[in-house]
KEBA-919788 format. One record per residue: residue in three letters; x, y, z of N, C-alpha, C in turn. Coordinates in steps of 0.001 Angstrom, whole numbers, padded with zeros to 6 digits, always signed. Atoms other than C-alpha are relative to their C-alpha. Layout:
ALAXYZXYZXYZ/...
***
This chain:
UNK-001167+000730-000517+047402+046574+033947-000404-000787+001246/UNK+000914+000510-000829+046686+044001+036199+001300-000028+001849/UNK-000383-000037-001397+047464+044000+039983-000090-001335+001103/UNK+000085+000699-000803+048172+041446+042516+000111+001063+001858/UNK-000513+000050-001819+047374+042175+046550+000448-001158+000733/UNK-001099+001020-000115+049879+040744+048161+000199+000099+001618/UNK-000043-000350-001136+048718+041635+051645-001078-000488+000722/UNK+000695+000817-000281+047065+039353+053794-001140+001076+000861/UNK+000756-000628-000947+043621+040517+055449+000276-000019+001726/UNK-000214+000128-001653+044023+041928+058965-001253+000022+000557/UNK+001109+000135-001051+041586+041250+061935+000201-000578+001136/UNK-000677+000473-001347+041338+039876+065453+000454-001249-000053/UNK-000328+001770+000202+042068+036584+064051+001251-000114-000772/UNK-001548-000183+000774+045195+037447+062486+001134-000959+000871/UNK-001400+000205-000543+048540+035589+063764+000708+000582-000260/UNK-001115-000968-000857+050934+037017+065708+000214-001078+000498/UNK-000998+000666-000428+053985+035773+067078-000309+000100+001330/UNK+000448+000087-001701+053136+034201+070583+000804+001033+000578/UNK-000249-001145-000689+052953+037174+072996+000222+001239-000481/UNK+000757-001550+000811+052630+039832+070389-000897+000866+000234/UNK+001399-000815+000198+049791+042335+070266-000400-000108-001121/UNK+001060+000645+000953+046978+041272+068615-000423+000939-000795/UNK+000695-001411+000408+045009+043568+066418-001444+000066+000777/UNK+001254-000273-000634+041914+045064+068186-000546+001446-000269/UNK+000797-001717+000193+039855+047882+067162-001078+000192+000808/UNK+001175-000303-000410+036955+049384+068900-000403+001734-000218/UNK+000408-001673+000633+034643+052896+068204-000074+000621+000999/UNK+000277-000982-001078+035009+055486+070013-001010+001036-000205/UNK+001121-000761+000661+032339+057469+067764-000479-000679-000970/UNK-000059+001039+000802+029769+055878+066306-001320+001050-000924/UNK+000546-000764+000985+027341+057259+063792-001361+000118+000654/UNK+001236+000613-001307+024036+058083+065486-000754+002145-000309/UNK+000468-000821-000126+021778+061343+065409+001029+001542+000386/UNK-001284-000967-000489+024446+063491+067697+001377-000184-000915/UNK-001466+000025+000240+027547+062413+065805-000337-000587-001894/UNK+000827-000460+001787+027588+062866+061648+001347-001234-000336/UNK-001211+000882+001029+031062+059991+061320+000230-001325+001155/UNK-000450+001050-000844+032210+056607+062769+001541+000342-000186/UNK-002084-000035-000361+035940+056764+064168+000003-001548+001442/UNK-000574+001146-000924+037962+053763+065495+000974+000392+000791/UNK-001413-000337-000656+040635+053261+067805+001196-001632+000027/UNK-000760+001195+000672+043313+050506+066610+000744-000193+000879/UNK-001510-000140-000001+046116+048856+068258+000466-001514+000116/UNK-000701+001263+000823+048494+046054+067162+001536+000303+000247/UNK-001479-000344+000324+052028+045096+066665-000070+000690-000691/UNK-000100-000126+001670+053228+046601+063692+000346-001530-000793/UNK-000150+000809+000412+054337+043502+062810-001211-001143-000155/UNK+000820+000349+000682+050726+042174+062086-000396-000101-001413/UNK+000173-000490+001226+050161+041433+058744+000803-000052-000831/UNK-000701-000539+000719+052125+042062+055881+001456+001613+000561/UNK-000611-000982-000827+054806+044342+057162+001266+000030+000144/UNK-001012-000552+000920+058287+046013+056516+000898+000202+001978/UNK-000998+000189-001016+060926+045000+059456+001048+001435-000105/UNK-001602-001343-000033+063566+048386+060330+000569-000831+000789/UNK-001725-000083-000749+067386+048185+061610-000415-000625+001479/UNK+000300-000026-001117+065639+048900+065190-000690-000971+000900/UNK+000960+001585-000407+063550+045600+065297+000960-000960+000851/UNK-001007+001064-000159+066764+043268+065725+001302+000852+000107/UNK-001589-000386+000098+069576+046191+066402-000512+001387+001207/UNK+000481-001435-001259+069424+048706+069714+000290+001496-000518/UNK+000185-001275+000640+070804+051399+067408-000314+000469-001505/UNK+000501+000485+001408+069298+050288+064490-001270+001668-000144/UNK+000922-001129+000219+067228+053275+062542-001543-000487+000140/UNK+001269+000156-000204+063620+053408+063175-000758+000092-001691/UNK+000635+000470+001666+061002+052441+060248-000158+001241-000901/UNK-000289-000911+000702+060589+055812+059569+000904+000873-000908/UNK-001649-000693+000803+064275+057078+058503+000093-000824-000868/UNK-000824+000492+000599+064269+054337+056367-000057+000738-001654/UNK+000175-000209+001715+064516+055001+052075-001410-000957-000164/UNK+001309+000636+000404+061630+054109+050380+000640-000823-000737/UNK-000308+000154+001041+063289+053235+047417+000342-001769-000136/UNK+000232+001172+000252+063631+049613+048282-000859-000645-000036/UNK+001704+000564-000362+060039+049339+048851-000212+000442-001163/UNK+000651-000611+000914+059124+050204+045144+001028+000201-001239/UNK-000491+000270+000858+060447+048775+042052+000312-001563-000694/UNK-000465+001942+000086+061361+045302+039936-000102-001073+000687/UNK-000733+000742-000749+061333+042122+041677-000507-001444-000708/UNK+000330+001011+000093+061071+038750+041495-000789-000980+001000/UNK+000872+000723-000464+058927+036399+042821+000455-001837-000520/UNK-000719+001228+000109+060489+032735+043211-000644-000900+000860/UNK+001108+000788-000499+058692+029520+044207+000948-000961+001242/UNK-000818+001326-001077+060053+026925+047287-000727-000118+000672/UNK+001318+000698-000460+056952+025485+047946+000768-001229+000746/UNK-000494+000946-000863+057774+022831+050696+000965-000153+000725/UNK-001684+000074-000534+061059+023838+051666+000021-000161+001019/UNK-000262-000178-001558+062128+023482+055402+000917-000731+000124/UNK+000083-001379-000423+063488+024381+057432+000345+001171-000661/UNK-000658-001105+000419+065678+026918+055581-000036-000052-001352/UNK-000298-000328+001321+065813+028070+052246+000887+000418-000063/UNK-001881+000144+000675+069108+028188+050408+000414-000256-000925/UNK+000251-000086+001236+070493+028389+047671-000218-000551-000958/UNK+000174+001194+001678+070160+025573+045533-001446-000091-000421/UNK+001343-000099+000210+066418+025838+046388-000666+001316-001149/UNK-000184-001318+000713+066403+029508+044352+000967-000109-001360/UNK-001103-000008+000346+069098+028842+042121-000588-000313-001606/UNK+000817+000183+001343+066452+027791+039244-000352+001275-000554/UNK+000826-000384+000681+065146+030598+038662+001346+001855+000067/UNK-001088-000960-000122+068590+033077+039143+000286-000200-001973/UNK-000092-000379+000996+069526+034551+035949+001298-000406-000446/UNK-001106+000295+000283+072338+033469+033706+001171+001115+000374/UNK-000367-000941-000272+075362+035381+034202-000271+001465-001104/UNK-000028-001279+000762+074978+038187+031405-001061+000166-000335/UNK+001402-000698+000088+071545+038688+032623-000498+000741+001229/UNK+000312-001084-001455+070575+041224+035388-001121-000861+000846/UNK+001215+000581-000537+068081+039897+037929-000705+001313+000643/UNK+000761-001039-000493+065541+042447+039384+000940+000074+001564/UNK-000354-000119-000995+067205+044024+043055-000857-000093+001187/UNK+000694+000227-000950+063980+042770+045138-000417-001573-000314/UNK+000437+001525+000576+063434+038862+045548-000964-000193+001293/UNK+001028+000108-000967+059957+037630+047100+000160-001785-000246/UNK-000472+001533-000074+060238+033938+048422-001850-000580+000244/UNK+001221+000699-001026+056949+031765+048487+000437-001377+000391/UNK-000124+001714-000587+056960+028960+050703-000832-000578+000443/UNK+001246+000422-000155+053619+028211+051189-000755-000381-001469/UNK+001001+000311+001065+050865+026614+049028-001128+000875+000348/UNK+000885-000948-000388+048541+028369+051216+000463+000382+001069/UNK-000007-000943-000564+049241+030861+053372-000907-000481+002019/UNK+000710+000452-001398+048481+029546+057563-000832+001986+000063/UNK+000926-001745-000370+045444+032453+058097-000540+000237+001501/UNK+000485+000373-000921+044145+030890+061572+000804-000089+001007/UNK-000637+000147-001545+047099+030480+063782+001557+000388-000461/UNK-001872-001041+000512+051079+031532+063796+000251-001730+000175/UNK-000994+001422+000179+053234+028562+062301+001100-000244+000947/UNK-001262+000181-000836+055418+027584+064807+001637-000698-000284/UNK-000829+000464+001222+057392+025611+062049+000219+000655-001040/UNK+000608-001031+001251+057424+028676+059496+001434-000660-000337/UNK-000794-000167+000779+059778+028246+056883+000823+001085-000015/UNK-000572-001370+000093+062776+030535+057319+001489+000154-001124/UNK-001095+000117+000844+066226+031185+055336+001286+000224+000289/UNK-001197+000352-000651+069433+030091+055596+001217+001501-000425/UNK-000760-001710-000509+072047+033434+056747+000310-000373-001261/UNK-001119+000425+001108+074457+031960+053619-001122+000406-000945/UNK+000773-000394+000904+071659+032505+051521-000271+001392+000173/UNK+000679-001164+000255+070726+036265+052532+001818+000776-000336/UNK-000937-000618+000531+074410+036762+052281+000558-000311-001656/UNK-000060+000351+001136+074581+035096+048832-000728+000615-001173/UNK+001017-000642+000850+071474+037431+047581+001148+001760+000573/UNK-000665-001473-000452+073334+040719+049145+001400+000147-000943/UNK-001298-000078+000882+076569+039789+047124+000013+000122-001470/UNK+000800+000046+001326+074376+039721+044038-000708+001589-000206/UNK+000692-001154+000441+072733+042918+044453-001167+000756+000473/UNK+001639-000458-000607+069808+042336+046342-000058+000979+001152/UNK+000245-001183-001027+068450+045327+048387-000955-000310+000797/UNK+001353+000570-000889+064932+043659+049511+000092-001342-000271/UNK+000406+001075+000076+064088+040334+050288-001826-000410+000773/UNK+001103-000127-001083+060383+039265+051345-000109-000816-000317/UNK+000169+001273-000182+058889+036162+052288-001543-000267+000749/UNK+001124+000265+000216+055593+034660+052819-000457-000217+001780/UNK-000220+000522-001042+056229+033498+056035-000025+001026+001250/UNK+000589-001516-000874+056088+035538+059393+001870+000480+000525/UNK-001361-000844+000078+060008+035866+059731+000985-000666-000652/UNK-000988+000743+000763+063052+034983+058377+001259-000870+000494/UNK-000805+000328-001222+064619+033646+061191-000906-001265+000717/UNK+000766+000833-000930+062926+030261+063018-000547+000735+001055/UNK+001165-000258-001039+059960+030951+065330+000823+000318+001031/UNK-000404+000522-001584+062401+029247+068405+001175+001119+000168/UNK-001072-000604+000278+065333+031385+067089+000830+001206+001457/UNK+000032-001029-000997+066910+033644+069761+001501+000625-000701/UNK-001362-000923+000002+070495+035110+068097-000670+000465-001322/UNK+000545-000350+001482+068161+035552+064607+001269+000515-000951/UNK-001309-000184+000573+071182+035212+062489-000043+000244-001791/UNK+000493-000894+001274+069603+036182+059191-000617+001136+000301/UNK+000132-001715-000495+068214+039456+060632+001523+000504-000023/UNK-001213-000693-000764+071643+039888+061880+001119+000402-001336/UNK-000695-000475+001307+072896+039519+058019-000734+001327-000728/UNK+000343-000704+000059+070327+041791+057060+000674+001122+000458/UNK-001132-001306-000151+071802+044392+059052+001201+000270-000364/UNK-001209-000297-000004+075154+044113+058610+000418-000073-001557/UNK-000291-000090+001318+074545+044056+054766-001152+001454-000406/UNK+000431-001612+000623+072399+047047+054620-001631-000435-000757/UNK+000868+000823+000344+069257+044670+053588-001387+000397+000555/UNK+000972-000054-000701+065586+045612+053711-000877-001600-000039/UNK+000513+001320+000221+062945+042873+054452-000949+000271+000140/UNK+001039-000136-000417+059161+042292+054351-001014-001544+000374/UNK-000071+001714-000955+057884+039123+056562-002183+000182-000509/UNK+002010+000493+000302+053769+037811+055806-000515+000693-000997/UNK+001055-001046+000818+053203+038766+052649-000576-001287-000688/UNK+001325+001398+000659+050332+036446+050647+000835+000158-001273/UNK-000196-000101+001653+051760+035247+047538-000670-001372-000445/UNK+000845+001138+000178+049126+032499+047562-000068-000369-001560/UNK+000752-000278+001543+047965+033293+044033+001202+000688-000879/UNK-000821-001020+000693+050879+034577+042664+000920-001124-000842/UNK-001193+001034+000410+053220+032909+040169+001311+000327-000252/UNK-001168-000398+000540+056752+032741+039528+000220+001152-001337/UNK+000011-000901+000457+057708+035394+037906+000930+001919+000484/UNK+000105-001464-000095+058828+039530+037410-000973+000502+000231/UNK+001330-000603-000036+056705+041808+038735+001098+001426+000635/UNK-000793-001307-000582+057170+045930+039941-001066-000523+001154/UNK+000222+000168-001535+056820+045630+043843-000711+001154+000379/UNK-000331-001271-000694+055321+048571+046007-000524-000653+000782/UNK+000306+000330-000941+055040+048048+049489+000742+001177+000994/UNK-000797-001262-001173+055573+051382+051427-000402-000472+001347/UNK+000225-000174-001019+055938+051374+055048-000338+001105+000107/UNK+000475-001532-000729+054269+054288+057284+001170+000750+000607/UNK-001377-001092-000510+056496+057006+058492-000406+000428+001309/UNK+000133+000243-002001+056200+055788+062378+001471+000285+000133/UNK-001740-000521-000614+059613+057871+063812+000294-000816+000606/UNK-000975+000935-001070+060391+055534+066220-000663-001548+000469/UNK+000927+001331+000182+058387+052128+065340+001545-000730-000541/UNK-000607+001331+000276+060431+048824+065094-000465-000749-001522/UNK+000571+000900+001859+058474+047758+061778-001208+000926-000085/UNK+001211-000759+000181+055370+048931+060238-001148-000748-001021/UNK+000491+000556+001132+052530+047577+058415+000088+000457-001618/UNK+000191+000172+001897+052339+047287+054269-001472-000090-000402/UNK+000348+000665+000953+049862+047568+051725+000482-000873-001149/UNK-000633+000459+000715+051889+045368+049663-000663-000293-001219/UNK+000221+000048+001393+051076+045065+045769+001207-000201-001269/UNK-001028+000601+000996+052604+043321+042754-000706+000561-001129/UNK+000510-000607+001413+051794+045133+039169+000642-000583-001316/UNK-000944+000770+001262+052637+043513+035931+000572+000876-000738/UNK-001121-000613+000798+055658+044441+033914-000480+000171-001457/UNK-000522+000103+001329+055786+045221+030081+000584-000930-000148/UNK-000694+001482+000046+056749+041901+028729+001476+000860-000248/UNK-001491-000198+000416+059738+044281+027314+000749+000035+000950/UNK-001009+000055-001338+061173+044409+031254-000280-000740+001081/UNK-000188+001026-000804+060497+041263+032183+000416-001033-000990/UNK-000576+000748+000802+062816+038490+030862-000054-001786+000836/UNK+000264+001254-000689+061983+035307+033506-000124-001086-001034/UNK+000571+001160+000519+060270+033477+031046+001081-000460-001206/UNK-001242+000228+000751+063111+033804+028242+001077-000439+001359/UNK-000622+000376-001302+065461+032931+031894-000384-001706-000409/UNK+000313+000664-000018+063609+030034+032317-000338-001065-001094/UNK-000407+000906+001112+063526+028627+028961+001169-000417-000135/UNK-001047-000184+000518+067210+029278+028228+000942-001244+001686/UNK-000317+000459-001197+067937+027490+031579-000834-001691+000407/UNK+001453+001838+000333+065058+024129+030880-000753+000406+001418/UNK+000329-000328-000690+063554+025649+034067-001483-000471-000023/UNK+001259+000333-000330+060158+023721+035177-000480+001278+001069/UNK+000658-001230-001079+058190+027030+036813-001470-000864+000460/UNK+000349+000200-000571+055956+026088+039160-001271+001201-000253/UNK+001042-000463+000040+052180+027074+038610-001135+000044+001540/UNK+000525+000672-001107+050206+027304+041637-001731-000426-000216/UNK+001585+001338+000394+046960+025825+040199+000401-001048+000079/UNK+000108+001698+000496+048419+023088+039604+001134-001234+001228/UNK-001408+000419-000209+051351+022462+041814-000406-000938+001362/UNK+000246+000621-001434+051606+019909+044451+000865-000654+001131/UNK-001019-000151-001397+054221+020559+046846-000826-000055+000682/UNK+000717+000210-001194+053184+019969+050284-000161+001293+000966/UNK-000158-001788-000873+052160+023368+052095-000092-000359+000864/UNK-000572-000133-001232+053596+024231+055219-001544+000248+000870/UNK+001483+000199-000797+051046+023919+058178-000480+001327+000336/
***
C-alpha cells in the first residue's frame, strides 16, 4: 500500500514565524571510547515543521496539545488543490471538488496551496483561509482541516479570526504540511501529535496512505461533477513565493 510523507524535513534551516524558536540540536554525548551511544539535546517551537495547533495556542483557557482526542488526527480525508489562491481561500475555490449532495465527503480536508512548498525562508504572504470558509467546512462535518501553508490566519494577522472559528467550532488543525507531490484526491490521514501536557502545538509525523478504491469515491465525484483535477506534474498555477 503505498504511502505519502507529508511532513516537511526539519533542520536549522527550517522556517519559523519571525521571532519563533528555531530548531537547534547539539550532543551532549557523543560516541567515543568512554561513551557506547550518541544523545542530542533539541529545542524548537513546536510549531516547526509540520505540526498540530491545540485550543491553548490562540485561547488562554484553551486545552493543551496533550488533552486533545486523537481521533481527528487519524482517518479519511481529502486532499483538495488551490494552487495560486491568495490571499484567502474560500469557498468557491474548494467547491469543485465537494461532493454532490447524497454523497458523504471524508471529515478531514487538506488544502494545497503551493506548487512547491517555500523550504528556505517563512512566506510572509502565505496563503491563508477565509473564517466563512472554516465555518462553511464545520457546518458540513469537518473535524480537521490542514494546510500547506504555515497558518491559517495571515502572517500580519493579530485577532486570527479563523483560529478563533476553529475554536469556537470545536475544529482541529494542522499548519506546514508538504503536499508538494501529492494529488487531489482521498486518502486515510495519520498525523498524531505528542502528548506534551501543557504545549501550545506539537510537532507531526504526518502521512497519507492510499484507500481501497472501494472507500474512495473522488474520482467517480469528479467525473459526475465534469471536474478538471489538477495533477501536479503537470499543473501550472503560479506557486506562492
Amino acid at each position: 500500500m503505498k504511502l505519502w510523507d507529508i511532513s516537511p524535513p526539519v533542520d536549522a534551516h527550517s522556517p519559523v514565524f519571525p521571532g519563533d524558536t528555531p530548531y537547534h540540536q547539539h550532543w551532549v554525548a557523543t560516541l567515543d571510547v568512554a561513551c557506547p551511544v550518541n544523545v542530542s539535546a533539541v529545542t524548537l517551537s513546536p510549531h516547526v515543521g509540520a505540526h498540530a495547533d491545540a485550543p491553548l495556542h490562540y485561547d488562554a483557557s484553551g486545552a493543551a496539545v496533550g488533552e486533545l482526542s486523537l481521533a481527528p488526527y487519524l482517518g479519511p480525508c481529502r486532499v483538495i488543490h488551490v494552487i495560486g489562491v491568495a490571499p484567502l481561500v474560500r469557498w468557491a475555490h474548494i467547491e469543485h471538488a465537494w461532493p454532490a449532495q447524497d454523497r458523504a465527503c471524508p471529515p478531514r480536508i487538506l488544502l494545497r496551496t503551493c506548487q512547491r512548498q517555500p523550504r528556505d525562508h517563512f512566506d510572509e504572504h502565505l496563503t491563508a483561509l477565509d473564517p466563512a470558509l472554516v465555518e462553511a467546512l464545520a457546518d458540513r462535518g469537518v473535524v480537521l482541516i490542514g494546510i500547506d501553508s504555515a497558518s491559517v490566519d495571515p502572517a500580519a494577522s493579530k485577532e486570527l479570526p479563523s483560529h478563533q472559528v476553529l475554536r469556537r467550532r470545536g475544529l482541529r488543525v494542522l499548519e506546514n504540511l508538504l503536499l508538494d507531490d501529492v494529488a487531489e484526491g482521498d486518502y486515510e490521514l495519520i498525523a498524531l501529535p505528542l502528548r506534551w501536557t501543557h504545549a501550545d502545538a506539537s510537532p507531526v509525523r504526518a502521512i497519507l496512505r492510499e484507500l481501497p478504491a472501494a472507500e474512495s469515491d473522488f474520482v467517480a465525484d469528479a467525473v459526475t461533477n465534469s471536474v478538471t483535477v489538477t495533477d501536479p506534474a503537470t499543473a501550472t498555477a503560479t506557486a506562492q513565493p
